[in-house]
NUVEXKOL-445483 format. One line per 4 residues: number of its first residue (from 1); for each residue x, y, z of N, C-alpha, C. Coordinates in pm, whole numbers. Layout:
BEGIN
NUM = X Y Z X Y Z X Y Z ~ ...
This chain:
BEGIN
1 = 4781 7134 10566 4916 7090 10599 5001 7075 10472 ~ 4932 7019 10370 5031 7044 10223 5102 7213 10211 ~ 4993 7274 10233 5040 7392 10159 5203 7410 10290 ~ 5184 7384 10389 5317 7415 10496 5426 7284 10406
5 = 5412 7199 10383 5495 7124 10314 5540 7196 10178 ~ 5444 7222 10066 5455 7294 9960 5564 7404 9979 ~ 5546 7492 10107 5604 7595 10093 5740 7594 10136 ~ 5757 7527 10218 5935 7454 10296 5977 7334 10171
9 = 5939 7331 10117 6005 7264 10043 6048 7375 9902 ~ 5915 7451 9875 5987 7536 9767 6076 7669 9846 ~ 6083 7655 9979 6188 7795 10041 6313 7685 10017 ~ 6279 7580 10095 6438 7533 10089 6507 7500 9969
13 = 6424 7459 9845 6523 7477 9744 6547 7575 9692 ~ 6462 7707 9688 6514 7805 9645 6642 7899 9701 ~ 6635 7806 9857 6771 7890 9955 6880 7805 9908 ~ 6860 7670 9886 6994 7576 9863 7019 7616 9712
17 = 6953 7691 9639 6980 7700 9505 7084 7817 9500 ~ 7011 7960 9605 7119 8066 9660 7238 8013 9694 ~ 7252 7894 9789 7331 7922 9881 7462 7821 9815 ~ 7387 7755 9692 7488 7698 9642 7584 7834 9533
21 = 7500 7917 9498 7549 8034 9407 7635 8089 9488 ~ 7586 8166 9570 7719 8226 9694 7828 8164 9713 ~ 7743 8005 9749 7942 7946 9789 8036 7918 9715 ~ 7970 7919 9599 8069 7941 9423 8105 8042 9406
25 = 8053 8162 9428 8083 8303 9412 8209 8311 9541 ~ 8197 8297 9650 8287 8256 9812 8419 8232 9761 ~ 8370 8084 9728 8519 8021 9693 8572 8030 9573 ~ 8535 8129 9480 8623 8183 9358 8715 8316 9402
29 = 8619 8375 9536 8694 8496 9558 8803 8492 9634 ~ 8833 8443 9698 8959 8417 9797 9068 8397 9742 ~ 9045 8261 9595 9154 8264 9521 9181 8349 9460 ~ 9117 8404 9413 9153 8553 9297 9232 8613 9412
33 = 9168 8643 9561 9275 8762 9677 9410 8715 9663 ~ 9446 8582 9650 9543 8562 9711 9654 8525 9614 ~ 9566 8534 9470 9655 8569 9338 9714 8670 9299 ~ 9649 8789 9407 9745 8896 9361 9824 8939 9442
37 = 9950 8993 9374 10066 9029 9482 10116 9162 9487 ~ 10073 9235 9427 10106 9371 9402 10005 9474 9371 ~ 9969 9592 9447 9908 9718 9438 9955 9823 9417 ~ 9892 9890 9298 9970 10055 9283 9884 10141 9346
41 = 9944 10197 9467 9850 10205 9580 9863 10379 9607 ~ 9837 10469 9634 9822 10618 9674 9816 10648 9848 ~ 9883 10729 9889 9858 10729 10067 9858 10896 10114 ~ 9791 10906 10207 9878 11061 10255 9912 10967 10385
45 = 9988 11070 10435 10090 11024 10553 10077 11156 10647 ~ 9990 11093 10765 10008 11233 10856 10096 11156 10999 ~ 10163 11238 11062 10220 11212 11215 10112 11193 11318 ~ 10037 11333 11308 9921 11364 11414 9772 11319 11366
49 = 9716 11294 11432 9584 11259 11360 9474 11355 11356 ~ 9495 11436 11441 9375 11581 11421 9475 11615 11228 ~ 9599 11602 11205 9613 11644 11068 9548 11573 10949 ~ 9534 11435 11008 9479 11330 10914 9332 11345 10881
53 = 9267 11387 11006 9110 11409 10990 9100 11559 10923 ~ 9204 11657 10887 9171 11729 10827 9187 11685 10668 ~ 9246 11593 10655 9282 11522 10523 9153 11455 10454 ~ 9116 11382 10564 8964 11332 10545 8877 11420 10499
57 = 8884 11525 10575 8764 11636 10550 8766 11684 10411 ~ 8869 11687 10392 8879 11737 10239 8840 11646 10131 ~ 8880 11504 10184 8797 11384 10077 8666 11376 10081 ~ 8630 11422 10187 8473 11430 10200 8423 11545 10099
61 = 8520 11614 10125 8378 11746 10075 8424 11678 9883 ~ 8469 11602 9814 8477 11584 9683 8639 11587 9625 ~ 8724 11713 9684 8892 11680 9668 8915 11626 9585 ~ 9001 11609 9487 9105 11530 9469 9199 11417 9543
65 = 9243 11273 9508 9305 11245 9662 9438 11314 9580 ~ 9493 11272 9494 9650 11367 9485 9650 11490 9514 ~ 9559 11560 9504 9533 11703 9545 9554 11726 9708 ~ 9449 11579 9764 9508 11635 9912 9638 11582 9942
69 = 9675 11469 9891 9812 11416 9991 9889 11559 9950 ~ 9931 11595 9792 9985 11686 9763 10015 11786 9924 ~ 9888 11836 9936 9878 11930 10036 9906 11922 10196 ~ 9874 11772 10235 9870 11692 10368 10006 11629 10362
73 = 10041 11521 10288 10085 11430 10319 10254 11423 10364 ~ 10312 11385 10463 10433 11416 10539 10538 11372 10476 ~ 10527 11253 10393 10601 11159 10337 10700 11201 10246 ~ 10745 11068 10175 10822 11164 10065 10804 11091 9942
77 = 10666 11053 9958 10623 10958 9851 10626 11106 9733 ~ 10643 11039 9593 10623 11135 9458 10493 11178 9459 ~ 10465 11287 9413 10354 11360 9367 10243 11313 9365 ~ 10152 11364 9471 10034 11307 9491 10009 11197 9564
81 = 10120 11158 9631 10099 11027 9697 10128 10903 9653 ~ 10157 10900 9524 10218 10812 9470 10326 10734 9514 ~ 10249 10619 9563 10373 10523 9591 10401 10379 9509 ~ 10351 10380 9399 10355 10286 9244 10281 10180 9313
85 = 10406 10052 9252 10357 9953 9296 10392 9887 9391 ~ 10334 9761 9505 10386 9775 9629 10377 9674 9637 ~ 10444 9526 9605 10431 9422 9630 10380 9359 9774 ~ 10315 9199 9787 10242 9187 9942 10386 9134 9963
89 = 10441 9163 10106 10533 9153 10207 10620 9268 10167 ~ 10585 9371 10153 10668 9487 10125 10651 9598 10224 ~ 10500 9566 10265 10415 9678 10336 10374 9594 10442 ~ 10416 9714 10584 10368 9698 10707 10265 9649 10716
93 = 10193 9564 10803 10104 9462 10806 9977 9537 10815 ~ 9921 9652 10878 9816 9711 10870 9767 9767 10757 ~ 9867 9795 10738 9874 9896 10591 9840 9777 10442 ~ 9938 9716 10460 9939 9587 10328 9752 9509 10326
97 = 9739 9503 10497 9587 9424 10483 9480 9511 10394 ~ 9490 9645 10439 9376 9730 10390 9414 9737 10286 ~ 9535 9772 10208 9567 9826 10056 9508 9671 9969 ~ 9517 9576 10033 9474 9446 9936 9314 9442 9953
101 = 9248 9476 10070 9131 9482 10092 9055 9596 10004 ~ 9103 9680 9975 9018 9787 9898 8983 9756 9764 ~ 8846 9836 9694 8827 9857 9583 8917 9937 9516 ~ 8908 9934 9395 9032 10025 9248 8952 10094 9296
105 = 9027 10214 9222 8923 10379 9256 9026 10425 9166 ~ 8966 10588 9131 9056 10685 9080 9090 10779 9191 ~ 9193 10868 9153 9217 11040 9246 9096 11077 9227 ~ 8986 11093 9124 8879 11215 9140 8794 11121 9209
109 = 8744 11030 9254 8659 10910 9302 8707 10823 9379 ~ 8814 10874 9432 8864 10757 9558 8835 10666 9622 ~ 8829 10545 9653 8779 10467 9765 8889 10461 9886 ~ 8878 10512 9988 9006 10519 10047 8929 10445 10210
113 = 9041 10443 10288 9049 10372 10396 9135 10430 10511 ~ 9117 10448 10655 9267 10529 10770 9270 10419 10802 ~ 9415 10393 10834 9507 10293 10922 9609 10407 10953 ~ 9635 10299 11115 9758 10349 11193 9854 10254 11185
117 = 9972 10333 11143 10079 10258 11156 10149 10280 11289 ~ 10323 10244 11270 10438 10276 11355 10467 10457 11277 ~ 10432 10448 11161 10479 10551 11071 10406 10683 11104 ~ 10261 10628 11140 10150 10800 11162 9989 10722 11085
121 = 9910 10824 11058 9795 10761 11026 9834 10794 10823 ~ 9729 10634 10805 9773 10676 10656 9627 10667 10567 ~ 9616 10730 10510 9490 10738 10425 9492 10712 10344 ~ 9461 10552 10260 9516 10482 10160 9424 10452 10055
125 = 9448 10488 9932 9362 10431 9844 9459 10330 9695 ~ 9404 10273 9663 9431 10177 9536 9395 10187 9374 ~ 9467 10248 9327 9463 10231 9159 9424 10076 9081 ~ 9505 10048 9107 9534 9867 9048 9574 9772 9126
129 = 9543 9664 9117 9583 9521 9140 9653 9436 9033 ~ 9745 9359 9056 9820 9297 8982 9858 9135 9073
């Protein structure tokens, strides 16, 4: 019966030792989200969405993303999709959640994300946070 004591006692401090790390790690991250207010963010912009999943396809196979919006994207964002920087309450609410939710990435290494807007489907990825 020790050793069942021995062992719940060394799980549970080794979980309260985790679980105190996580909730420090938790509650540092939220504030950092909500410190930033601005993304220099990249999009293609399709109307139809069979056009958008061909947009995808092309991020899949390796693409460029300026390469594809270049080629896809409906908008009239500058070159490559470039839409700079985009302060939070600037951008439609679907769109603004995911562009703050994403990892940085580059055009050759994208991390990108589809949302539907009012606008069409948008395939969004993020340079920087500010």
């Amino acid at each position: 019966s020790s050793g069942i004591n021995a062992e719940y006692g060394g799980g549970g401090g080794k979980g309260k030792g985790k679980g105190d790390a996580k909730g420090a790690a938790a509650a540092a991250e939220p504030k950092e989200k909500k410190g930033l207010t601005a993304v220099k963010v990249r999009h293609i912009l399709c109307e139809k969405h069979a056009k958008s999943m061909e947009a995808l396809a092309e991020l899949e196979k390796g693409l460029k993303f300026n390469d594809v919006a270049t080629k896809f994207s409906e908008d009239k964002a500058s070159s490559g999709g470039n839409l700079g920087w985009m302060t939070r309450g600037s951008m439609v609410g679907p769109f603004q959640d995911a562009a703050f939710a994403l990892k940085t990435s580059t055009s050759a290494k994208p991390e990108y994300v589809q949302v539907k807007t009012k606008h069409g489907y948008h395939i969004i990825m993020v340079e920087d946070k500010k």
